[in-house]
C-alpha positions as CSV (number, residue, x, y, z in Angstrom):
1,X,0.0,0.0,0.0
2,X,2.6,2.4,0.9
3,X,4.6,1.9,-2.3
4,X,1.4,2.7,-4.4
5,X,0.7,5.8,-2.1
6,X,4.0,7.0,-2.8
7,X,3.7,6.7,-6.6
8,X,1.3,9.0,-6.7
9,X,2.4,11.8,-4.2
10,X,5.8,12.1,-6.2
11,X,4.0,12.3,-9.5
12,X,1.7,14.6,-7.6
13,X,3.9,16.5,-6.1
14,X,5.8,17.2,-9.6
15,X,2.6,18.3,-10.9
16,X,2.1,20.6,-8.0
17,X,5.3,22.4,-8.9
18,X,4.3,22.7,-12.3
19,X,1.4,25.1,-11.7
20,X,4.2,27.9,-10.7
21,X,3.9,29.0,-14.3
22,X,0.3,28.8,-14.7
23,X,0.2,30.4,-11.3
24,X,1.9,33.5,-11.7
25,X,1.3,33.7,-16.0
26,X,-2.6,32.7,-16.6
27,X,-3.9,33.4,-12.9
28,X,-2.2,36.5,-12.1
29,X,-1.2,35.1,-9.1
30,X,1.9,36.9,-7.6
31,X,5.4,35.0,-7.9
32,X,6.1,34.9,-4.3
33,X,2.1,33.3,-3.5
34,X,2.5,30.9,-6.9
35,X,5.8,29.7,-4.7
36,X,4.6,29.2,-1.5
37,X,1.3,27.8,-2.6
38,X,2.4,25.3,-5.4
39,X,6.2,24.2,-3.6
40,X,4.1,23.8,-0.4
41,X,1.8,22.0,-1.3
42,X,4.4,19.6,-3.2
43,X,6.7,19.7,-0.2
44,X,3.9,17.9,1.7
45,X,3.0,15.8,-0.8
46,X,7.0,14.9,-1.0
47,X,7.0,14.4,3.3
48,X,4.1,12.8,3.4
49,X,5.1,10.2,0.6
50,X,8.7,9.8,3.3
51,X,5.8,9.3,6.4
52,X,3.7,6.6,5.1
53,X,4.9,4.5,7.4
54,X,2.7,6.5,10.0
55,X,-0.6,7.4,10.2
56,X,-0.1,10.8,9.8
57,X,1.9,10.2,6.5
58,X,-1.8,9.2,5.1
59,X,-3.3,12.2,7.3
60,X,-0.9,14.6,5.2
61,X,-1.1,12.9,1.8
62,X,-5.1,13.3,2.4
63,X,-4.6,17.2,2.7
64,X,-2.5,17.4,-0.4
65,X,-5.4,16.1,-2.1
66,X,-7.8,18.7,-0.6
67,X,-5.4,21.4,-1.4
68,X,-4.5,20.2,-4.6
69,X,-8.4,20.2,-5.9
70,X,-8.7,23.8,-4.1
71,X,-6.1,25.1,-6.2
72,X,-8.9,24.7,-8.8
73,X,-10.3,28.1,-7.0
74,X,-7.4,29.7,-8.9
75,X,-6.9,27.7,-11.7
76,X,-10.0,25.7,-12.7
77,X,-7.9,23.1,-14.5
78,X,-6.9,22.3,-10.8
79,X,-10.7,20.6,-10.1
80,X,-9.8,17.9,-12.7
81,X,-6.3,17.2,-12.2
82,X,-7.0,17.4,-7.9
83,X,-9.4,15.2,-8.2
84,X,-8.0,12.9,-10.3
85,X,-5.0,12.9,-8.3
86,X,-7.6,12.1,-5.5
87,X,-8.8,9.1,-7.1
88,X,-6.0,7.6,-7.5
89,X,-4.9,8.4,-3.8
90,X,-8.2,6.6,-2.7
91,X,-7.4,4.1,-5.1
92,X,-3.9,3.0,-4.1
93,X,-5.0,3.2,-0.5
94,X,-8.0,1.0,-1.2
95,X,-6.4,-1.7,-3.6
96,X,-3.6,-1.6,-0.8
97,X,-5.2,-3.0,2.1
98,X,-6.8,-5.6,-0.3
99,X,-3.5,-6.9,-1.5
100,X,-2.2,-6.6,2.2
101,X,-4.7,-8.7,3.1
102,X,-4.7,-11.1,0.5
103,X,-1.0,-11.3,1.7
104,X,-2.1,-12.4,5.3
105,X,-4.6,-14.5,4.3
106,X,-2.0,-16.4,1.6
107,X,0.5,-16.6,4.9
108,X,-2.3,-17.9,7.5
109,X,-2.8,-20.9,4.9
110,X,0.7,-21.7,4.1
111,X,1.9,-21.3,7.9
């Protein structure tokens, strides 16, 4: 699960530091906001991918996503690539604990 998770806060967070440009030359958003905005939010998204071992690694990768798909506020293209990013964040969590547990139950058997 954690691998998966962490998949897709690095390709998130990349993404995230993308907007810069969009940011400051489509939104109007001023260079020192467009910094501390996007390379926040992809500096969780990067420290959260390194927590995952801890709850609070999924607590934080969880927030990315809410800021992620509020950047759409600024940058409507945002809502679509948030929440996609979203998705898949549910989705690697979700197929995760299913292949974890298929894991246990494939151990209880054998053992």
């Amino acid at each position: 699960m954690r691998s998966m998770a962490a998949i897709v806060l690095t390709f998130e967070a990349l993404v995230l530091a993308l907007t810069i440009p969009v940011l400051i030359s489509i939104a109007d958003v001023g260079t020192g906001t467009s910094l501390l905005t996007a390379f926040g939010l992809a500096a969780m998204a990067i420290l959260a991918a390194a927590l995952l071992r801890f709850r609070a690694g999924y607590v934080l990768g969880s927030l990315v996503q809410i800021g992620a798909i509020g950047l759409g506020f600024v940058v409507p293209v945002m809502f679509v690539l948030g929440a996609t990013f979203a998705f898949f964040w549910v989705l690697a969590i979700v197929l995760g604990l299913r292949v974890e547990e298929a894991k246990r139950a494939r151990e209880a058997a054998a053992g």
